[in-house]
C-alpha positions in Angstrom: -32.0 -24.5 -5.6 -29.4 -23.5 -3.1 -29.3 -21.5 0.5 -27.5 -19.1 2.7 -26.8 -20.3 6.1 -26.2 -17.3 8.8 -23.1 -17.9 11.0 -22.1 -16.7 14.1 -18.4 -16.2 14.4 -16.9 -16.7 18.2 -13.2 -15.4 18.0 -13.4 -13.8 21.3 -16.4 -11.0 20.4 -14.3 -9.3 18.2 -16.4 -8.8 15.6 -18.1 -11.8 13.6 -21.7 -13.6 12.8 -22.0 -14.6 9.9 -24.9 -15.5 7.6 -25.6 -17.0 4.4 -23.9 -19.3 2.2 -25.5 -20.8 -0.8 -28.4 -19.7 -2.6 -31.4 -18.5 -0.9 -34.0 -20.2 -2.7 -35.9 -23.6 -0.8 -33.2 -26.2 -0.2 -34.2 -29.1 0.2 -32.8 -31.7 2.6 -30.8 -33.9 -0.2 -28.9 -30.8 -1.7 -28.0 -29.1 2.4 -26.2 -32.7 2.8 -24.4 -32.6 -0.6 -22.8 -29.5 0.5 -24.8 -26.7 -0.7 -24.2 -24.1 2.1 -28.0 -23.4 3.4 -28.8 -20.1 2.2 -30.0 -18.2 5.1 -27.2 -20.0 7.0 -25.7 -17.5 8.7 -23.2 -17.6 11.6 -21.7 -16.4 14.7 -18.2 -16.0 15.1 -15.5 -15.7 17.8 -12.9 -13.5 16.8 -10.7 -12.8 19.8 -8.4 -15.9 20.2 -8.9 -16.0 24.2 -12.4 -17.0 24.0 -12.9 -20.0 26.3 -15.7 -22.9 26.0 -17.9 -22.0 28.6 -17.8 -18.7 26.9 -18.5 -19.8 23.0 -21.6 -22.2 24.4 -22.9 -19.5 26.2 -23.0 -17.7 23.2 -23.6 -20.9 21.0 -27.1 -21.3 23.4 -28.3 -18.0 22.5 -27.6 -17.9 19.2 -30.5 -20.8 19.4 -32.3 -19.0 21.4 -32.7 -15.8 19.3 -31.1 -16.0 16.0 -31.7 -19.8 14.5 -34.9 -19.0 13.8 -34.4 -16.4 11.9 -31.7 -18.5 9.6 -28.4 -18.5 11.7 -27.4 -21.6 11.8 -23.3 -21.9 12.3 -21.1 -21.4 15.5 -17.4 -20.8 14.4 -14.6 -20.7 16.7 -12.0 -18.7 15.0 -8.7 -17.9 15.0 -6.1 -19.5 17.3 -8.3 -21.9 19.5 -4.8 -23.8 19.9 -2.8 -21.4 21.5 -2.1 -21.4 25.5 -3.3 -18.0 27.2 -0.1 -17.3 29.2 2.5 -14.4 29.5 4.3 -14.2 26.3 1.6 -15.6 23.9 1.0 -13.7 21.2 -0.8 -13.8 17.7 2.8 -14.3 15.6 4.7 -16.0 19.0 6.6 -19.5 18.5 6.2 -22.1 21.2 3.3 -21.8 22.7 0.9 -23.7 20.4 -0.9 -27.5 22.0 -0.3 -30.0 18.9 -0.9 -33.6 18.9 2.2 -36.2 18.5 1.3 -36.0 14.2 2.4 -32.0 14.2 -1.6 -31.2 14.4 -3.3 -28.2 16.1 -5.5 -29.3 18.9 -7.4 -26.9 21.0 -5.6 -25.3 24.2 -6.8 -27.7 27.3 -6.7 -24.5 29.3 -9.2 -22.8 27.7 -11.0 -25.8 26.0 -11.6 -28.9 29.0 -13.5 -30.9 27.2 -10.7 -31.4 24.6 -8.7 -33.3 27.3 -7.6 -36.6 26.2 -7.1 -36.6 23.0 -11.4 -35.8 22.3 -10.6 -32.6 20.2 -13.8 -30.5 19.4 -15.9 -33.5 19.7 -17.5 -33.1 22.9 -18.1 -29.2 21.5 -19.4 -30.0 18.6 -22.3 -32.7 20.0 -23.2 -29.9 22.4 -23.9 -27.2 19.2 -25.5 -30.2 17.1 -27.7 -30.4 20.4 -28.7 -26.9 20.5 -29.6 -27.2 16.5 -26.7 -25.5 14.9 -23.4 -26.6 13.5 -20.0 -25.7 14.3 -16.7 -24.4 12.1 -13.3 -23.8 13.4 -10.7 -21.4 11.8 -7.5 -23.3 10.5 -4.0 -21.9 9.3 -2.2 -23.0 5.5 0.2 -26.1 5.9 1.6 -27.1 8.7 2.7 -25.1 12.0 6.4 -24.2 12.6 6.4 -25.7 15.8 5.6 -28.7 14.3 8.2 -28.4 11.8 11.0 -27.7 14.2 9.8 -30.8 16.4 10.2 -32.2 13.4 6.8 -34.8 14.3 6.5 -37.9 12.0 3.4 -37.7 9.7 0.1 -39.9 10.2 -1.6 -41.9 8.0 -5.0 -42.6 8.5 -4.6 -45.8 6.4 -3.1 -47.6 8.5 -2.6 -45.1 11.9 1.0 -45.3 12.0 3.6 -42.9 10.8 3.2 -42.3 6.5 6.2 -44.6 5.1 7.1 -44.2 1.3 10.3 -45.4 -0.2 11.2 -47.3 2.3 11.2 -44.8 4.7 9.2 -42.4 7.6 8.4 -38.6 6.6 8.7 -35.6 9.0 7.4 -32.4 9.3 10.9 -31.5 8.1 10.4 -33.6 4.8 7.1 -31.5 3.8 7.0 -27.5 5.4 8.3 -25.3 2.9 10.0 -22.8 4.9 10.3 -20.2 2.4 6.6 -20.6 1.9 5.7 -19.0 5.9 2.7 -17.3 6.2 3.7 -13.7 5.5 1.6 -11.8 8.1 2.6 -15.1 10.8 5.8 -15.9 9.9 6.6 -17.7 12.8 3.2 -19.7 13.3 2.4 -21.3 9.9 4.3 -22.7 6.3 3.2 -24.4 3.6 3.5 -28.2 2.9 5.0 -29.7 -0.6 1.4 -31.3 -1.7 3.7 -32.7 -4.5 5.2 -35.8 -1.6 2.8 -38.0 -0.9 3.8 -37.2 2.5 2.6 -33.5 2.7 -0.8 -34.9 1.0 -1.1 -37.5 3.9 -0.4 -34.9 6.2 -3.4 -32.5 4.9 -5.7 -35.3 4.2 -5.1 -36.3 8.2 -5.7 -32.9 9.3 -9.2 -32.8 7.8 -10.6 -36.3 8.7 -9.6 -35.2 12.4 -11.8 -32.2 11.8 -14.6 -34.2 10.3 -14.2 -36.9 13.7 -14.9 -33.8 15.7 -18.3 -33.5 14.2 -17.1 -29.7 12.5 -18.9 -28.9 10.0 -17.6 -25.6 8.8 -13.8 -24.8 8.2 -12.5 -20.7 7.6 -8.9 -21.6 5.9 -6.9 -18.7 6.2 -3.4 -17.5 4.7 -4.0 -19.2 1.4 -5.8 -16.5 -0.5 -5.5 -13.2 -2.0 -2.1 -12.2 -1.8 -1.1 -15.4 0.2 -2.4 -17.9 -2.7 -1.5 -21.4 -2.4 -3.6 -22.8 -5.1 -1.9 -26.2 -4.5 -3.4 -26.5 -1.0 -6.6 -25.0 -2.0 -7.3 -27.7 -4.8 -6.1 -30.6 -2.4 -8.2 -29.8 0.6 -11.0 -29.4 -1.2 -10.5 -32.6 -3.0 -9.9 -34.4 0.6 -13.2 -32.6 1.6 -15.4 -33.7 -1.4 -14.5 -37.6 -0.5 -15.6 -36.8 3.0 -18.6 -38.3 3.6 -21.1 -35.6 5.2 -20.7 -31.9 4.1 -18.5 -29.6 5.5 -18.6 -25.8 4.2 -15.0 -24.6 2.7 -13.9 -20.9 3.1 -10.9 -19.0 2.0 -9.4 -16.2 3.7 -7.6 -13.4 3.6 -9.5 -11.4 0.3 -6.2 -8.7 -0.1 -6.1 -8.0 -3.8 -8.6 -10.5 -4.7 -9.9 -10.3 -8.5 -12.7 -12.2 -10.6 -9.9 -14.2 -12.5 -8.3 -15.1 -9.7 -11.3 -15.9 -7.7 -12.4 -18.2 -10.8 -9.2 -20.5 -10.1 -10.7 -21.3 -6.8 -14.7 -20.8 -6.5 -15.9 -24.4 -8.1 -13.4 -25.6 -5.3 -15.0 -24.0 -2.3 -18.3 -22.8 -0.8 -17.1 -19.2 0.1 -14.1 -16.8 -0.3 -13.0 -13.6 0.8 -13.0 -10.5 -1.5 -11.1 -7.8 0.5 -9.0 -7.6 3.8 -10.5 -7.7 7.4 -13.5 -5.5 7.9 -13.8 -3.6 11.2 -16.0 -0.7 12.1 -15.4 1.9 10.3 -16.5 3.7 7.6 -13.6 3.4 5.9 -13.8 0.2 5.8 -17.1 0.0 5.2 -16.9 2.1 2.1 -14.3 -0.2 0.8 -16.4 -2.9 -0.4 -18.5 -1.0 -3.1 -16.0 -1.0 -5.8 -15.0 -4.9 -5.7 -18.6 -6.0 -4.9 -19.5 -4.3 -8.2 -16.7 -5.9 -10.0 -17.0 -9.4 -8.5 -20.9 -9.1 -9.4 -20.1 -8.2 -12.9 -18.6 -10.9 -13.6 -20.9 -13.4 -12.3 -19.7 -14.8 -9.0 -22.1 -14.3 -7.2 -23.8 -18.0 -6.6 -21.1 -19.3 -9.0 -20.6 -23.5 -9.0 -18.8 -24.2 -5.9 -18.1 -27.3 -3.6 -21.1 -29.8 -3.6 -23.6 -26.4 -4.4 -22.4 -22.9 -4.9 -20.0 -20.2 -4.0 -20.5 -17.3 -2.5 -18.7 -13.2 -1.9 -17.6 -13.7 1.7 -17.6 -9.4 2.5 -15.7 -10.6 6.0 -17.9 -10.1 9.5 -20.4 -7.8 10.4 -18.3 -5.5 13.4 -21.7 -5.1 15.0 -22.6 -4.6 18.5 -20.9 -5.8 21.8 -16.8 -5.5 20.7 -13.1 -5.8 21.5 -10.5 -3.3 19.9 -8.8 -4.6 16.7 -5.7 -6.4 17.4 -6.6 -7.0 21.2 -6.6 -10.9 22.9 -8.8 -9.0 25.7 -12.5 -7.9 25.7 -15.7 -7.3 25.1 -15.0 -3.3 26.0 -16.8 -1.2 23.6 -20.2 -0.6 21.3 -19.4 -0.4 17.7 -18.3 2.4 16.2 -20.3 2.5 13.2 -23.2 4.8 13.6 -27.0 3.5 12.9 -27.0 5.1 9.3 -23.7 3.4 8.2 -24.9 0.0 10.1 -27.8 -0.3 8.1 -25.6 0.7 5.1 -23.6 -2.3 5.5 -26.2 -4.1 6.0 -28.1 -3.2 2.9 -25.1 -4.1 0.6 -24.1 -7.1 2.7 -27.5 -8.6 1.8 -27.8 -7.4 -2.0 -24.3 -8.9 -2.7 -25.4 -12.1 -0.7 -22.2 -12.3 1.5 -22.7 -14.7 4.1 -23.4 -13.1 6.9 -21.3 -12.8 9.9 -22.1 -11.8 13.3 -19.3 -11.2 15.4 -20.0 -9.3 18.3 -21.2 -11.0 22.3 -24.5 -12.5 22.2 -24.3 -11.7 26.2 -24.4 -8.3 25.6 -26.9 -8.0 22.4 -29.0 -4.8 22.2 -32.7 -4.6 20.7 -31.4 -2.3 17.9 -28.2 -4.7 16.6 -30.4 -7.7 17.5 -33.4 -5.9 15.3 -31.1 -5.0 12.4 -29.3 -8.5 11.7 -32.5 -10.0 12.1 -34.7 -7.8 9.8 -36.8 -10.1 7.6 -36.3 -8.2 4.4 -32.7 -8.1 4.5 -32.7 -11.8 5.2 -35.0 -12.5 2.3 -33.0 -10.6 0.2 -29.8 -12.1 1.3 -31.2 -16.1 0.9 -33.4 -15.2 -2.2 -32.7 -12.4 -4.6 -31.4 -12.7 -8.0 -29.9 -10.6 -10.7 -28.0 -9.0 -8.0 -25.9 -6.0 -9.8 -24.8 -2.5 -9.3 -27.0 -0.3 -10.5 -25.3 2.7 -12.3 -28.3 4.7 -13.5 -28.9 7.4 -10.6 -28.7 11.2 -10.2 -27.4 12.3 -7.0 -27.8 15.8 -5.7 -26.7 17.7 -2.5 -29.5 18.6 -0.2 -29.9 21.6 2.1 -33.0 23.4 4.0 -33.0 27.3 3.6 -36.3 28.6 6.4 -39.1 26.2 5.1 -37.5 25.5 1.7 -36.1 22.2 0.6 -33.3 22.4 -2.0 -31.2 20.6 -4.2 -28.0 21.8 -5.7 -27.7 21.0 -9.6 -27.8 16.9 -10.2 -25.0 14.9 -11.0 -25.2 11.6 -12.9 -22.8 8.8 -10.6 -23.5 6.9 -13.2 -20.7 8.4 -14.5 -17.6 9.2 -12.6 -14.6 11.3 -13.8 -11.6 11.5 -11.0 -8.1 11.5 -11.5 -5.9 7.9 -12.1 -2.7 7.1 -10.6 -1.0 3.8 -11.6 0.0 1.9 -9.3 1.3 -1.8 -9.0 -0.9 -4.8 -7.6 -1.3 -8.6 -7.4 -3.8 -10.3 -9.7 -4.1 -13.7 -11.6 -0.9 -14.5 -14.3 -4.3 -15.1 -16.8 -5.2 -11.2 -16.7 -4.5 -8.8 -19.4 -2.9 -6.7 -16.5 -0.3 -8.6 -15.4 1.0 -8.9 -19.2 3.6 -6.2 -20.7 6.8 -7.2 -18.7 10.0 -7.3 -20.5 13.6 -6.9 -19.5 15.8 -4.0 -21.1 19.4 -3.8 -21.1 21.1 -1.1 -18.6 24.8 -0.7 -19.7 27.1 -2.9 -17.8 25.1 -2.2 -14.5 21.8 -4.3 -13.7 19.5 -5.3 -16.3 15.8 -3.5 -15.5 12.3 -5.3 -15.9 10.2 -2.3 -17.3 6.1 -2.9 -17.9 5.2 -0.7 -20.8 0.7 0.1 -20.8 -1.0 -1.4 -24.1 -1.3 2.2 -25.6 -0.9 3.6 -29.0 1.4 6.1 -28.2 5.7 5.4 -28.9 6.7 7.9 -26.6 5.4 6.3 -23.1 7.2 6.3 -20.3 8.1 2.7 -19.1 7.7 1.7 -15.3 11.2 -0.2 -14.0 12.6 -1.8 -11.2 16.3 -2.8 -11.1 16.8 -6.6 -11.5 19.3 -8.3 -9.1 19.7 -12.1 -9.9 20.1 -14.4 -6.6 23.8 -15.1 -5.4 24.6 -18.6 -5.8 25.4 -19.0 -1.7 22.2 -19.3 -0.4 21.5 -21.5 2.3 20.1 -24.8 2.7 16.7 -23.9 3.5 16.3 -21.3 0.6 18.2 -23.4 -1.8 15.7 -25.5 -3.5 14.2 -25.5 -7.4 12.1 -22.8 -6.1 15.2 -20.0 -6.0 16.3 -21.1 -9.8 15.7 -18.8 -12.5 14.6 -15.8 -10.1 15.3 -12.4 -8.8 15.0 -10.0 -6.5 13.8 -6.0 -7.9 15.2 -3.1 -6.7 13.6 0.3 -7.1 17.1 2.0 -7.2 20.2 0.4 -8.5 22.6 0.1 -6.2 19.8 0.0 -2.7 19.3 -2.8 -0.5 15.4 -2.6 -0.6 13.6 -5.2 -2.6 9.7 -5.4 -3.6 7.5 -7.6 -1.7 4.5 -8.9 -2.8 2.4 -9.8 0.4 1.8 -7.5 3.5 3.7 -8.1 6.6 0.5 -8.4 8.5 -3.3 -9.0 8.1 -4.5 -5.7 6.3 -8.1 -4.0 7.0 -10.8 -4.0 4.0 -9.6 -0.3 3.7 -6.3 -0.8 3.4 -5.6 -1.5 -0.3 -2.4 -4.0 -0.8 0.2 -3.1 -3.0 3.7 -4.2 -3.6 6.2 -2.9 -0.8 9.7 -2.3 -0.2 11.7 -3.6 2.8 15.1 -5.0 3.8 16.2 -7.3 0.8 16.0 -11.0 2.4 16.5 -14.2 0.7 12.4 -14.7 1.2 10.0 -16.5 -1.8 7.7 -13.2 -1.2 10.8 -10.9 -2.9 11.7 -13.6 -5.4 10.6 -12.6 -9.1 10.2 -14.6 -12.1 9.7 -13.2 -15.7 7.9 -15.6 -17.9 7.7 -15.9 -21.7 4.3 -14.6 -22.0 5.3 -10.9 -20.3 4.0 -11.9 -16.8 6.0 -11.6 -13.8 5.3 -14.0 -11.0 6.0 -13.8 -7.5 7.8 -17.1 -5.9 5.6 -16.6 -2.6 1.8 -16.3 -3.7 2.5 -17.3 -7.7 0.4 -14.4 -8.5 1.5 -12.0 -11.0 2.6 -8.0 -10.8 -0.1 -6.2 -12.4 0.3 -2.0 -13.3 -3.5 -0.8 -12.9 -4.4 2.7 -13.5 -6.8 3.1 -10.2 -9.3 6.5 -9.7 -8.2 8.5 -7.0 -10.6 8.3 -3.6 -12.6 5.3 -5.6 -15.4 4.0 -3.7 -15.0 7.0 -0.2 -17.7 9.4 -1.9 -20.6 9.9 -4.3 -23.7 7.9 -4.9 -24.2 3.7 -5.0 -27.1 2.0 -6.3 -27.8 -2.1 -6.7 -30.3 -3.7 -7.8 -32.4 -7.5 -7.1 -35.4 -9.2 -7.8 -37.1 -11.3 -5.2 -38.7 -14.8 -5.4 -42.0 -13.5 -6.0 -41.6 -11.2 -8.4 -40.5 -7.9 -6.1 -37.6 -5.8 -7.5 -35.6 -4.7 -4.7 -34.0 -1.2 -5.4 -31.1 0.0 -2.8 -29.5 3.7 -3.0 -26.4 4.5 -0.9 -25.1 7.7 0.1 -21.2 8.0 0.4 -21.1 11.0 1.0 -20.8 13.2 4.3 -23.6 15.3 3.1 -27.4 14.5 2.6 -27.8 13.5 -0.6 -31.0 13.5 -2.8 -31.1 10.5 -4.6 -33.1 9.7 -8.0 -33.7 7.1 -10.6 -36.4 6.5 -13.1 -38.9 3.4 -13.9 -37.6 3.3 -17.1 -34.2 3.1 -16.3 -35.0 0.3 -14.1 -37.0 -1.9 -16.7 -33.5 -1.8 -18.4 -31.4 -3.2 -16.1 -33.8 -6.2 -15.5 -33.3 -9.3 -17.6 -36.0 -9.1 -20.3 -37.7 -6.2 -17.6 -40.2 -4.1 -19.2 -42.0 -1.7 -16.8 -44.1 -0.1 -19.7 -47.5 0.6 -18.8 -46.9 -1.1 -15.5 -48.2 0.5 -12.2 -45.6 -0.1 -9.3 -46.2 0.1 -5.5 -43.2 1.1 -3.7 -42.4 1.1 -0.2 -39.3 1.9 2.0 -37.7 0.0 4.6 -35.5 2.2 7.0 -38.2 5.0 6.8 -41.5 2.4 6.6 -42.5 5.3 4.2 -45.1 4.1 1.6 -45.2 6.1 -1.9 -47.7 4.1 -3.0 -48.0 3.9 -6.8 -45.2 5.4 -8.8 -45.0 5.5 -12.4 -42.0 7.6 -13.7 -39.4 7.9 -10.7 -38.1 7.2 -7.4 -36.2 10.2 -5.0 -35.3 10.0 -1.7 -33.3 12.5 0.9 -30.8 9.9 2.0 -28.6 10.4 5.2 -24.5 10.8 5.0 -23.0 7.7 4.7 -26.8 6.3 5.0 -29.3 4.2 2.6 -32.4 3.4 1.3 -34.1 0.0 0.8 -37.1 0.3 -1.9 -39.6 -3.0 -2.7 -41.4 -2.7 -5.7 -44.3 -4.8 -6.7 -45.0 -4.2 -10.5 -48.2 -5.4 -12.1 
């Protein structure tokens, strides 16, 4: 059995607590210490990076006050707890980081006292485990450029002296891979050569100080999606799993995320990201139908992870007391989502079983937010549901009032949806069907082109190409390495100096859909190309493949959702979701239902129904379900079948 935890995210109240982790069914105590993430655990987080410590255990103090009982059980500090708060600091500045004599981040002493003297989050930490929660931290890929340029020695925790191999002492210099920076923080992070024992010692110290802090949680960020580093992924978590106490692995950022590729990774870690960063609006908002349907189709939800289970992460709730997006400075603002599209996110939060997120300033926590994240069915849902799936078999119908006269235009079965497709090019794991069909095709005596040709019965067409332009031979030290051999840069006209990219320049937002880009050629891994024998061509940043989807124009921004659960006790839990701008009249039938449930057969089955947002009771039904639902709204149905 396996259970969420809620968590509470404390980047600076940005937006962020988040909840659940593992299964919701009972836990008991064995399986919460061999790593299954408590389902109901659920979380606050800090997402601003100028939060201070007396502000995150103010917040950490009523988070026991008024959420652990209701299953929230993680603190998280995120993003950037190193970095000194003074004029020229930035999120992507150089310099201003506080790191240890080993090259490791250690939190600012400005901002974070108790850390003085070498104690870390320690002191932090015991203070949360006081209160009766548990604390995470947010940590970068590799190893940080200001280390590298100090080129610091690396520790091993062997012997607590300075890693020696070959008769020699490693650097930071010895293991960062420049050409590997972080893409959206180029001059804060790069990844280390996990190859050298060096860059192993080096990540296996980083973690062992975490775990001497007493953290329990760990966000690792720039190593997923677009910016996959499966190599540090896979050693991490095997440095975590000899740790002995549990301490919850997540992956961040979710940009062009896909089942296959999230299959590489989820028996390594206890939660991932599935789409970009998720702020309040309802573009954003709307964004997560489409993968949360796929990922669920495929099974991930609650797949084998680290010590227990895996789990969707759908990124923070942007509820409540906020800062703008992008800002070091805050709180300053409400949310911007309106009630309807709260509890819409919400609703689908719960029925994919994200974890949930809080992110917002416990100081300034209204009745309604407080009411909504803490709402008993939505946490019961979230921590014990199963046979979570889209549900696909619903009529939706636009509703208008003419005098005393309720009225429904002509139904129209979302089930089904017919819009236009436009191909376009994304990132996705070198095992998909996809990412196959490269080939390279002669050009006269001018550049050969790489041209992906769709699996379609028809000779006549058309090929996609981009211009292939091999490396020149005079790179520079830094570039030069076995990584440059046997790749190229692609142009999208012979003869330009603009090359495709494969990661974003900066963190996107959930709405913001990440596809290849052109800039400035550079001699950078992200615009380095390699075409393999097996038609895949693989970026030399991420390792991830170029894939030519054909994608439905304004997917997931309108229309009519559905998903679908059943409870511990027996209780089918029946969502609708209204995309739409307009009221919506939304409809499904028993039967239709039955279907969709594993071995479900509602035949001759009397069902009470009831209906959260509204508290409306229909009492028994027998043949269908309809409800007016608001724009951009939903509905939360419990039925109890007998």
């Amino acid at each position: 059995m396996q259970i969420l935890a809620l968590i509470v995210v404390l980047f600076a109240f940005c937006d962020s607590l988040q909840r659940g982790m593992s299964k919701r069914p009972s836990l008991s105590e064995s399986e919460v210490r061999a790593g299954c993430p408590p389902r109901g655990w659920n979380s606050y987080d800090s997402f601003c990076w100028t939060i201070s410590e007396e502000e995150f255990l103010q917040n950490a103090e009523l988070v026991a006050q008024r959420l652990h009982s209701h299953g929230y059980e993680y603190v998280v500090v995120d993003y950037l707890w190193y970095r000194r708060k003074v004029k020229g600091a930035s999120v992507d500045s150089l310099g201003f980081d506080v790191i240890d004599e080993w090259g490791r981040m250690i939190p600012d002493p400005e901002r974070w006292p108790s850390s003085k003297e070498g104690k870390g989050f320690t002191q932090i930490a015991n203070r949360v485990h006081d209160l009766g929660l548990k604390v995470g931290i947010h940590v970068m890929r590799g190893i940080s450029t200001q280390a590298f340029n100090a080129n610091t020695p690396i520790l091993d925790i062997n012997t607590g002296k300075a890693y020696e191999e070959s008769g020699r002492k490693w650097y930071a210099k010895d293991i960062g891979i420049k050409a590997l920076s972080c893409q959206w923080m180029r001059n804060g992070f790069m990844s280390v050569d996990t190859k050298l024992g060096a860059g192993r010692a080096f990540l296996r110290s980083l973690y062992h100080q975490y775990a001497a802090w007493g953290v329990d949680f760990v966000k690792h960020d720039c190593v997923f999606g677009d910016d996959l580093s499966i190599d540090e992924i896979s050693f991490v978590s095997k440095v975590l799993s000899e740790i002995n106490r549990p301490i919850l692995y997540s992956l961040s950022p979710g940009t062009s995320v896909t089942p296959s590729m999230a299959r590489d990774v989820s028996s390594l870690v206890n939660m991932y990201r599935i789409t970009g960063d998720d702020w309040d609006t309802w573009g954003d908002v709307a964004s997560h139908f489409d993968v949360s349907r796929d990922f669920a189709a495929a099974n991930m939800i609650g797949a084998n992870g680290l010590k227990g289970k895996s789990w969707l992460d759908l990124d923070m709730l942007p509820l409540g007391w906020l800062t703008v997006a992008g800002t070091n400075d805050g709180p300053h603002r409400k949310c911007n989502l309106n009630l309807d599209e709260q509890r819409t996110q919400m609703t689908l939060w719960s029925m994919v079983k994200s974890p949930l997120m809080f992110g917002g300033d416990m100081r300034n926590l209204d009745e309604t937010t407080f009411s909504l994240i803490t709402n008993p069915t939505l946490m019961e849902i979230n921590s014990f549901s199963s046979n979570n799936m889209e549900f696909p078999h619903i009529t939706g119908a636009k509703y208008f009032k003419l005098g005393r006269y309720n009225l429904t235009s002509q139904p129209e079965n979302y089930g089904v949806r017919h819009a236009s497709e436009d191909l376009f090019m994304g990132l996705s794991s070198c095992k998909d069907n996809h990412a196959k069909g490269w080939s390279v095709k002669a050009n006269g005596d001018d550049l050969e082109k790489v041209c992906w040709k769709e699996n379609s019965k028809s000779e006549h067409q058309a090929s996609f190409c981009l211009y292939k332009e091999k490396l020149l031979l005079e790179l520079d030290e830094e570039t030069e390495d076995k990584r440059s051999h046997g790749k190229f840069r692609l142009l999208a006209i012979e003869g330009t100096d603009f090359c495709l990219g494969a990661s974003a320049s900066r963190k996107l937002s959930s709405k913001e859909f990440s596809r290849g880009s052109f800039s400035s050629c550079r001699l950078d891994a992200n615009q380095m190309w390699e075409l393999k024998h097996n038609g895949t061509l693989a970026n030399g940043y991420s390792g991830l493949c170029a894939s030519m989807k054909r994608n439905q124009a304004n997917a997931g921004t309108g229309g009519t959702r559905s998903w679908l659960a059943t409870g511990r006790r027996g209780e089918i839990y029946l969502a609708f979701f209204n995309l739409n701008s307009d009221k919506t009249v939304i409809s499904t039938t028993i039967s239709d239902i039955a279907k969709a449930l594993p071995g479900g057969n509602l035949i001759h089955t009397s069902c009470t129904c009831t209906e959260l947002w509204t508290g409306r009771n229909f009492g028994v039904v027998t043949s269908s379900i309809s409800m007016v639902v608001q724009p951009h709204g939903s509905s939360l149905f419990t039925l109890n079948c007998t």
